[in-house]
C-alpha positions in Angstrom: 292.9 236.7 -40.6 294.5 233.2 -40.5 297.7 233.0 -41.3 300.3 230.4 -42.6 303.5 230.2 -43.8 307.3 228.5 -44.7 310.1 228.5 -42.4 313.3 227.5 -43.7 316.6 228.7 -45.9 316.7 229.4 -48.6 313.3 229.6 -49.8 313.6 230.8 -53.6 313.3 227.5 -55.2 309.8 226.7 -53.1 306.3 226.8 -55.1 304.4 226.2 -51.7 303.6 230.4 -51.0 302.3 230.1 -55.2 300.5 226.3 -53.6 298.6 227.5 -50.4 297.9 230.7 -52.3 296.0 229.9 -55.2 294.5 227.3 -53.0 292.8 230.2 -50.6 291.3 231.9 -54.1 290.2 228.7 -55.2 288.3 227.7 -51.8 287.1 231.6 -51.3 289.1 231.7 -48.2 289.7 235.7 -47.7 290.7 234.9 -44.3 293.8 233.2 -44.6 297.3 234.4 -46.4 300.4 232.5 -46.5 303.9 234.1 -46.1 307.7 233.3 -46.3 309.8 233.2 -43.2 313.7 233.1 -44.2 316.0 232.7 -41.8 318.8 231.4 -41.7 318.9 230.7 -37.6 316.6 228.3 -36.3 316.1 230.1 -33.6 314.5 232.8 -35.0 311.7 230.2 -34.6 309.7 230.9 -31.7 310.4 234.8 -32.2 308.5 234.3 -35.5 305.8 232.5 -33.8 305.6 235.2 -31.2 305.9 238.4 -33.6 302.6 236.9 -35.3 300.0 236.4 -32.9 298.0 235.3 -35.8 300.2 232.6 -37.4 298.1 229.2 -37.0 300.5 226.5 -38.6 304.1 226.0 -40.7 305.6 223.8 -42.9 309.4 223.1 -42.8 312.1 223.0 -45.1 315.7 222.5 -45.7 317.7 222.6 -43.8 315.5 222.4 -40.7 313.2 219.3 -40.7 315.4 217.3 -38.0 316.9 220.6 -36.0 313.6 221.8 -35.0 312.6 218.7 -33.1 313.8 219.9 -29.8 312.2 223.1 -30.1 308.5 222.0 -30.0 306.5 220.7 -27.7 305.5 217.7 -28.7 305.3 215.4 -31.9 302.6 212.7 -33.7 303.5 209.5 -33.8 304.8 209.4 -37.2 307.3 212.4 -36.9 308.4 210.0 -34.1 309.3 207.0 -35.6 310.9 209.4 -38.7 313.0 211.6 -36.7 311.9 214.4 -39.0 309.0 217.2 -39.1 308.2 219.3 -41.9 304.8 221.0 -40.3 304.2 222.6 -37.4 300.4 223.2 -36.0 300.9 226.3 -33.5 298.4 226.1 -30.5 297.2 229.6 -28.8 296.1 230.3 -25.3 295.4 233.3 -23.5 298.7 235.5 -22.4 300.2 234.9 -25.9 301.3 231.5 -24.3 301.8 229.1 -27.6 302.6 225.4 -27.7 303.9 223.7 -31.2 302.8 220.4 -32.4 305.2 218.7 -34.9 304.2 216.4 -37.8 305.0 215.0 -40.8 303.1 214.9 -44.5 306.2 214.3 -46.5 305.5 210.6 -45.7 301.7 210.6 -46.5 302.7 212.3 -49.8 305.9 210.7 -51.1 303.9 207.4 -50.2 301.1 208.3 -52.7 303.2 209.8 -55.2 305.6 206.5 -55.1 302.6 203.9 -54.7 301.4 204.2 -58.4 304.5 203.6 -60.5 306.1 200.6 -58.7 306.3 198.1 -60.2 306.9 194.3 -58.9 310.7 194.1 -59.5 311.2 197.4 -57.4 312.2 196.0 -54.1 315.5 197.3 -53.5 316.1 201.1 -53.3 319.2 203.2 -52.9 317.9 207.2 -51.1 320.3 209.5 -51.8 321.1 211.8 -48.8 320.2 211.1 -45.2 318.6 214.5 -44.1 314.7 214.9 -42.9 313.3 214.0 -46.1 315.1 211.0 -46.7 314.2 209.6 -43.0 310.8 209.9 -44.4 311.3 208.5 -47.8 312.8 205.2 -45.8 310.0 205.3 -43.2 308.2 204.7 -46.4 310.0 201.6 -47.9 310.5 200.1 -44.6 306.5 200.2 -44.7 305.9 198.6 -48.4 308.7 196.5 -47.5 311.3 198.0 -49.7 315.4 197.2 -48.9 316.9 200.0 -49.1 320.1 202.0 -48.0 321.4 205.6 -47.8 323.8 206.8 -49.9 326.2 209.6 -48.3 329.4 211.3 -49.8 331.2 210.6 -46.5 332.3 206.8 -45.9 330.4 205.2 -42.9 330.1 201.6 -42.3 326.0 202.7 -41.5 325.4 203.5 -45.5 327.0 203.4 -48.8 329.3 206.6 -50.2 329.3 207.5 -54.0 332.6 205.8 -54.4 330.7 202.5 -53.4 327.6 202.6 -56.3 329.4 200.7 -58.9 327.5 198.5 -62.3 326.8 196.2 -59.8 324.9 198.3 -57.2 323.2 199.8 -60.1 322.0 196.6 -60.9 321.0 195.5 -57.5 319.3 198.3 -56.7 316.5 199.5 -59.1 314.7 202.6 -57.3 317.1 205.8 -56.3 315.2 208.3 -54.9 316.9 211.7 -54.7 316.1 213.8 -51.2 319.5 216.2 -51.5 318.8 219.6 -52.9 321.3 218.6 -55.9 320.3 220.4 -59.1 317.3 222.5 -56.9 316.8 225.9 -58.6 318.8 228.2 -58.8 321.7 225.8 -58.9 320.0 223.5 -61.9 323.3 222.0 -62.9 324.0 220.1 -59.9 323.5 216.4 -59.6 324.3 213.2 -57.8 326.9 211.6 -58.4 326.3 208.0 -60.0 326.4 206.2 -62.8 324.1 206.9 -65.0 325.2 204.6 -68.0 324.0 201.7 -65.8 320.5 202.7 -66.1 318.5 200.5 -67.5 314.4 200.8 -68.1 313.9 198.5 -65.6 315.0 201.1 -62.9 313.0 204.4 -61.4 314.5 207.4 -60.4 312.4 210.1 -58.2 313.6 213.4 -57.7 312.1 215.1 -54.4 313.0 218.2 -56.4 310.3 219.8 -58.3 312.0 223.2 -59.0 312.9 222.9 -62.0 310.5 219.9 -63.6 313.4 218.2 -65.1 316.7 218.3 -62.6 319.9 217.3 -63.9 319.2 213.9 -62.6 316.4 213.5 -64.1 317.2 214.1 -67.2 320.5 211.6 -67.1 318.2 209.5 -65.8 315.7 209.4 -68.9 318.4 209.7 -71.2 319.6 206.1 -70.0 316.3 204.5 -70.2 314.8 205.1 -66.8 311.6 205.9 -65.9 311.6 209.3 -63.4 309.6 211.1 -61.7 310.1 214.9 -59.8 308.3 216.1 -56.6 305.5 218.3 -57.3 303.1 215.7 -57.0 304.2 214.6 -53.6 304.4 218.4 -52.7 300.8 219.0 -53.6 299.7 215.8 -51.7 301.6 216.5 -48.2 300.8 220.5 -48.7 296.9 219.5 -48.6 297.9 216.5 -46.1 299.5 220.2 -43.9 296.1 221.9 -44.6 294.0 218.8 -42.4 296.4 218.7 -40.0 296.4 222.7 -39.4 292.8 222.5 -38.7 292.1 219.0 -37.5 290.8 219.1 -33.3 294.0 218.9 -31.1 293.8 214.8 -29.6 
């Protein structure tokens, strides 16, 4: 038996356990299974790893895409130039000796999920939070050639606070990407904190979130003329983009 699984906390909102197993029906593969692994200490990493002799690969989640860096051995190119991982391919050799081999899908997928409904006036971008998913989103725009800053709730003279997206900004700046885990279930009230009356069709609005369908921020966004846009399609894109890399030859 292969088996895969989630490491991150907490885990409740995620549809990737549902994902990888229908998948496994679908294909006929009796062989593999696909488990949870909540913790709330990274370091239960390797003990997870170990305690599983046949776990093959990982994805990563909140809050852990950037703190598990220095706890594998290596990482792709791409997961290099992002700064964050969200799968890991685990390597076995004899003696229960394992080494793990960081990557990153949410890149592949938020590109293909984003690609389709740009449109020619979207060349400036606000991406709110600066955790391992928004690393990626901007590893994205910096490749389609997309201006965009961070937005934080801290001040920083690096990236824009809330107090600093005014009508103006709103104009300037017609894609906002959300990467926090603002209005993620259970918590479905939460939302970012902008100004949605300066919406305007013109602009997009992309929710990483896809638990619920429709976040808070979504729905503000639609209701002031925006066009939007949730995660699941970029989840199902990097989950399959996870699946080649988990059994892809080692370079």
């Amino acid at each position: 038996m292969k088996k895969f699984g989630l490491f991150g906390y907490p885990l409740e909102h995620s549809f990737s356990k549902k994902f990888f197993t229908e998948k496994f029906e679908r294909d006929g593969r009796t062989d593999c299974v696909y488990e949870n692994f909540e913790t709330n200490n990274i370091y239960d990493l390797k003990k997870i790893v170990s305690e599983n002799p046949d776990l093959m690969g990982l994805n990563i989640t909140i809050p852990y895409k950037q703190e598990i860096i220095p706890l594998l051995d290596n990482l792709d190119d791409i997961s290099q130039r992002i700064g964050a991982v969200n799968v890991v391919r685990i390597e076995r050799f004899e003696g229960g000796r394992f080494e793990l081999h960081g990557y990153n899908t949410d890149a592949w997928g938020f590109e293909l999920a984003i690609r389709p409904i740009l449109r020619p006036h979207h060349r400036r971008a606000l991406i709110l939070g600066t955790g391992g998913s928004a690393k990626a989103v901007s590893y994205v725009f910096r490749k389609l050639n997309i201006e965009h800053f961070f937005v934080t709730r801290e001040e920083s003279r690096f990236h824009y606070c809330y107090a600093d997206i005014n009508e103006n900004a709103m104009k300037a700046f017609q894609v906002i990407v959300n990467t926090t885990p603002l209005g993620m279930y259970p918590s479905v009230e939460g939302y970012p904190n902008i100004p949605y009356e300066f919406l305007t069709h013109k602009h997009l609005c992309f929710d990483l979130i896809y638990n619920p369908a429709q976040t808070r921020f979504l729905e503000k966004s639609k209701d002031a003329g925006a066009f939007i846009h949730n995660g699941f399609r970029m989840l199902r894109l990097q989950a399959e983009k996870a699946w080649e890399v988990w059994n892809q030859p080692l370079i």
